[in-house]
N, C-alpha and C positions, 0 to 999 in steps of 0.2 A: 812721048817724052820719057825719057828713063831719069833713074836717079843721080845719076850725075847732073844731067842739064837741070833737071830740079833743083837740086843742092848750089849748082853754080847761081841760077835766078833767087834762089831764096837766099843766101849768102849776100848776092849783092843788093836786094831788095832792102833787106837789113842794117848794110853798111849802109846806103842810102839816106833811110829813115832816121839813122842814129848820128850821121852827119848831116852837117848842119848847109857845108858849102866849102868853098876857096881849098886851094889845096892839102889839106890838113883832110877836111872831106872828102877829098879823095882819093888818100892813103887810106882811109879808116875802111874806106867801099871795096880797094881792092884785096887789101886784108882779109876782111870779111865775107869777099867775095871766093880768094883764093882758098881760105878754111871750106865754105860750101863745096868749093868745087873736090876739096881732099874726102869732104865726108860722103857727096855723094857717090865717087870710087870706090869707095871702101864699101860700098851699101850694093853696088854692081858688083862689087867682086873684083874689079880690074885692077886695085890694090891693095894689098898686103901691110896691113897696123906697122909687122915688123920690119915695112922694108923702109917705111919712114922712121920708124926709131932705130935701125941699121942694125937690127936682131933680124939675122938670115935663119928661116928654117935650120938648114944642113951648119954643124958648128962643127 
């Protein structure tokens, strides 16, 4: 299991735990599933801080 699938299960584990239930709970899950899933990219390597804040290397 790499960092990503990590990031993604601990992200939604999270969202999970912190909601409660009914749809609102699972907004909050994918949310916080979606951020896991960006940190654990970032942590592989496969993306780049600046391509989600839209600061390209090359200017």
């Amino acid at each position: 299991m790499n960092a990503t699938q990590t990031g993604l299960i601990a992200g939604l584990i999270l969202g999970i735990a912190a909601a409660v239930g009914g749809f609102i709970g699972f907004l909050i899950a994918l949310l916080i599933g979606v951020i896991g899933l960006v940190i654990g990219r970032v942590l592989d390597g496969e993306l780049e801080i600046g391509d989600i804040l839209g600061r390209g290397r090359d200017r």
